[in-house]
Phi, psi and omega in degrees: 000164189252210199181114204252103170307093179261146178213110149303068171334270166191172171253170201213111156051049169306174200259134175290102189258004193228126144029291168307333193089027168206217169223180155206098172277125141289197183200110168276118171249121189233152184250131159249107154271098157117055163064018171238165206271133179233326191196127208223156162213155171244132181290167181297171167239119195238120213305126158070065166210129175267024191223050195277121153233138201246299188061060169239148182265180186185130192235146185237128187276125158229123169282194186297320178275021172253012147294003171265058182237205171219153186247113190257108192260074192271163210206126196227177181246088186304131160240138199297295200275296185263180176335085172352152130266128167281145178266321182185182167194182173208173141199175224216174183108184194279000152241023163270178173237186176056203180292355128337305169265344151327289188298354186267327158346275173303282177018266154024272185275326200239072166288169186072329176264144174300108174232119181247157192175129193304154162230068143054145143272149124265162190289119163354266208328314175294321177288309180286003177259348145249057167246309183069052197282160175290174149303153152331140180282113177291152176308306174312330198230047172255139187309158255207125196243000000 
């Protein structure tokens, strides 16, 4: 089986969700296949800050022909009392466009080599209405590896 290496770096002059006038961002990575939410991770929370470096990996098992897949990169505030708030999101795969998909591009063409590169946050609403994801892929019916 193969194996998808996501590396969080750090973020830049995030949008201020909190009271103080900052935040305390995580960062969520999820594989969507066939447009359902399929395998997910989360980053540390890193407390009053808009400028968070995580420099954390995430090894994803995908084989190769399950590689037509999408990476939903969300970037989120954690809060103790009410509701996390979303900050922004992207995503990267085979039905994104532009330099989403450049980068999934190269990916691609250089397996084993690292290819990092900044990305825009956008808005929940813009992603999820062209990605259009499904509920989770139940265990029983996830493709056979």
């Amino acid at each position: 089986a193969g194996k998808l290496t996501v590396v969080i770096l750090e973020a830049k002059n995030l949008k201020s969700m909190d009271v103080g006038g900052s935040s305390d961002p995580y960062v969520k990575v999820q594989l969507a296949l066939d447009k359902r939410k399929w395998k997910k991770r989360k980053t540390s929370i890193k407390k009053k800050t808009l400028n968070p470096y995580y420099n954390e990996s995430f090894v994803f098992d995908v084989s190769f022909e399950q590689i037509q897949v999408n990476l939903v990169i969300s970037v989120w505030d954690h809060d103790a009392v009410t509701r996390n708030d979303a900050i922004g999101k992207i995503f990267l795969g085979c039905d994104a466009g532009g330099n989403q998909l450049r980068h999934w591009a190269d990916m691609l063409s250089n397996p084993r080599r690292p290819v990092a590169q900044w990305h825009s946050l956008l808005s929940s609403e813009q992603i999820n209405s062209t990605l259009t994801l499904k509920k989770r892929i139940p265990l029983a019916s996830r493709l056979p590896l």
